[in-house]
N, C-alpha and C positions, 0 to 999 in steps of 0.2 A: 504494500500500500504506500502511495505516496505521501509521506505526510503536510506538504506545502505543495501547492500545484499551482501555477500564476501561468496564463494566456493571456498572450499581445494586450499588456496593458499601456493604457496610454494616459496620463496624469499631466494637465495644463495648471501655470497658478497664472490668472489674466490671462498674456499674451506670451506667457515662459512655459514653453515645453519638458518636463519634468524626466518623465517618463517614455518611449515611443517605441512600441510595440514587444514590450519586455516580456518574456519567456521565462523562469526558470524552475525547475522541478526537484525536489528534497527529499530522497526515499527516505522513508522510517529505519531510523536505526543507523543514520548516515549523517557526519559534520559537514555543513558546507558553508563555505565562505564566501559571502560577498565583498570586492575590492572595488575601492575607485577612487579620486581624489574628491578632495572637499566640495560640496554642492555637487556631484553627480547622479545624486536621487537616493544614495544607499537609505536614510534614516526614514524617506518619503516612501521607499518601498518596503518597509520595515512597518512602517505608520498603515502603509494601504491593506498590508496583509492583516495585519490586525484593526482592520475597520476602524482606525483613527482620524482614517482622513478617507473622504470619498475616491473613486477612480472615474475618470470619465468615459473608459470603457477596456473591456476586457472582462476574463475570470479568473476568480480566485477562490480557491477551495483548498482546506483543510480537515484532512482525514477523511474526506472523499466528501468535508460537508462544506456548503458555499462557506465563505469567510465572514458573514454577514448573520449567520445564526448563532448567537451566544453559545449554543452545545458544542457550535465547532472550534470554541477555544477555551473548553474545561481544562484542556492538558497540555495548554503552553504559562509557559511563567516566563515575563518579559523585562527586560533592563532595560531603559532609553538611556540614548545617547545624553550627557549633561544631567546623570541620576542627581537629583535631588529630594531626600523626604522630606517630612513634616521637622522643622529646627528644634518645636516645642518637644520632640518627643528623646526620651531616652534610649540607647540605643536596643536595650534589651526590650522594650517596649515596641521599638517598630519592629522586631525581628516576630515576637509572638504577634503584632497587629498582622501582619501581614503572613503567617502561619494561618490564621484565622480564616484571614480573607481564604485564602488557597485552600481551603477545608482539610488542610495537613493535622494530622495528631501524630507527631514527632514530638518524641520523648526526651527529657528534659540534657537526660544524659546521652541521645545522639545529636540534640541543640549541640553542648558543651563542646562534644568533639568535634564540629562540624567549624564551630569558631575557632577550636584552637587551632586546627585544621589548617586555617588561614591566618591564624594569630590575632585575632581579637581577644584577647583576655579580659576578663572580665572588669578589671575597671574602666577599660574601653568602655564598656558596656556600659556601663553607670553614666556615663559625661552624656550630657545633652546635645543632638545632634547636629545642634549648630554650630558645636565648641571642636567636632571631626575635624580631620585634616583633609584632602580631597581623597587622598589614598583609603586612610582611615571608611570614608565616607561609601568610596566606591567598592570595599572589602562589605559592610553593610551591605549592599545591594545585593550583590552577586552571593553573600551566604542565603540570603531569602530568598532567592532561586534555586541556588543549591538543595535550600531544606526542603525544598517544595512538594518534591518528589512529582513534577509534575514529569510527561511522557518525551515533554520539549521545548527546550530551552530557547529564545530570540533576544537575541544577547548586543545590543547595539553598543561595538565599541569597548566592550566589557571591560579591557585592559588599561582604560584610559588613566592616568594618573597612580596605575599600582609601579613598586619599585622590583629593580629585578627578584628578587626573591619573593614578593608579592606572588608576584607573574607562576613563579614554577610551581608554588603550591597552589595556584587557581588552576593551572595547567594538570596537575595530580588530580585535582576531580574531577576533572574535565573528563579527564581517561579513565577512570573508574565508571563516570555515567556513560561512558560509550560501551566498556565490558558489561554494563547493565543493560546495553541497548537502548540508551537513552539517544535521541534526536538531537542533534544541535544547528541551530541556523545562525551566525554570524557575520558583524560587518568587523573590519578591521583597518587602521592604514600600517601596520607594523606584518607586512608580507613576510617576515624570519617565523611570526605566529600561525597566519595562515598555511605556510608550507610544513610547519611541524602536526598543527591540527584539523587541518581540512580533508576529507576523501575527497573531496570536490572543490571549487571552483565557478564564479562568475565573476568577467570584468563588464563593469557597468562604467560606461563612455558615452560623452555627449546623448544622452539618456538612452541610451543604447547600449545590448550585451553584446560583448566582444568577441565574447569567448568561454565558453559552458566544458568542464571538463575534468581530471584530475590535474593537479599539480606537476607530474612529473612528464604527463603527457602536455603540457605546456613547456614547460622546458622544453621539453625536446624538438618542440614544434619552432621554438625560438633558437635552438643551438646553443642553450648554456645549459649549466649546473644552479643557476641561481636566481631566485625568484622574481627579484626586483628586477633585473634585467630581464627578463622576461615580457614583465609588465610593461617597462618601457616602451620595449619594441613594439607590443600590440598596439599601444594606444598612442603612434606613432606611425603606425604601418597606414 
């Protein structure tokens, strides 16, 4: 089953073409990454799968159900780009607020391991989330998806502001939810992430996909070993 399925969408904001005639498909059970530079549409189509923002035309289905029936997104847990929660709230307070939301009943003592996991420790957890650092912040976000246990993960940018060691233990459960058969759909602009974690592949250009594939079958289609050059060269060619 595919779990994202997107047909020739096309997304206008006035007279700016966003989107134009995008394609890409996310089997279950399978990471793939969206790339492309700033203002290329990634967070817009990120927004459109999850019925955040209208599309002007195209389809979009999730777990074979439109994107547009609240059923078809019980079993995604999502990160946006520039995560920001509630300042008022303490950290250990959004982490159970948002357990709730997700109708998760994770146990007090897989919470515990899942932050230390990523190293929040628990007086992290105490300080109000205003007083976070953006790292601090964006660690926050990504355990709430993590504890979700939801079927699929839509991660916009998820790495943004963590520091390398941040990075390798978010990257540790990343690959534990994929040994579980967990889904992951991701934007990223740090291609060393997307070629360590992706089976797959889209470059999204002048609102257009480039390029739908694996990793290494990209490389090879460009004549290097290495990702960024890669990407160059398509969105180039």
């Amino acid at each position: 089953m595919k779990a994202i399925e997107c047909k020739n969408i096309k997304k206008t904001f006035g007279s700016k073409r966003v989107l134009d005639g995008v394609d890409i498909a996310v089997n279950e059970g399978e990471f793939f990454g969206l790339v492309g530079m700033n203002g290329s549409g990634k967070s817009t189509m990120i927004k459109a799968i999850l019925d955040l923002t209208s599309i002007d035309s195209g389809q979009i289905r999730i777990f074979n159900r439109s994107h547009r029936q609240v059923s078809a997104r019980k079993n995604i847990a999502y990160l946006p780009d520039r995560f920001s929660p509630p300042p008022h709230l303490k950290g250990q307070d959004f982490i159970s607020y948002m357990l709730q939301l997700h109708g998760c009943k994770s146990t007090e003592e897989k919470t515990h391991e899942m932050l230390a996991a990523i190293e929040l420790d628990k007086s992290t957890m105490q300080e109000s989330v205003s007083k976070l650092s953006k790292g601090m912040t964006q660690k926050l976000g990504l355990a709430s998806c993590l504890l979700s246990g939801k079927s699929l993960l839509i991660l916009d940018e998820p790495m943004s502001g963590l520091d390398p060691k941040a990075r390798v233990l978010f990257k540790q459960q990343l690959h534990k939810i994929k040994k579980q058969g967990g889904s992951l759909f991701f934007s990223s602009h740090v291609l060393a992430d997307v070629d360590e974690l992706a089976d797959r592949i889209a470059v999204l250009h002048n609102c257009k996909i480039l390029y739908t594939g694996s990793t290494e079958e990209f490389k090879a289609a460009y004549e290097t070993d290495v990702l960024e050059d890669a990407y160059m060269k398509c969105i180039k060619k």
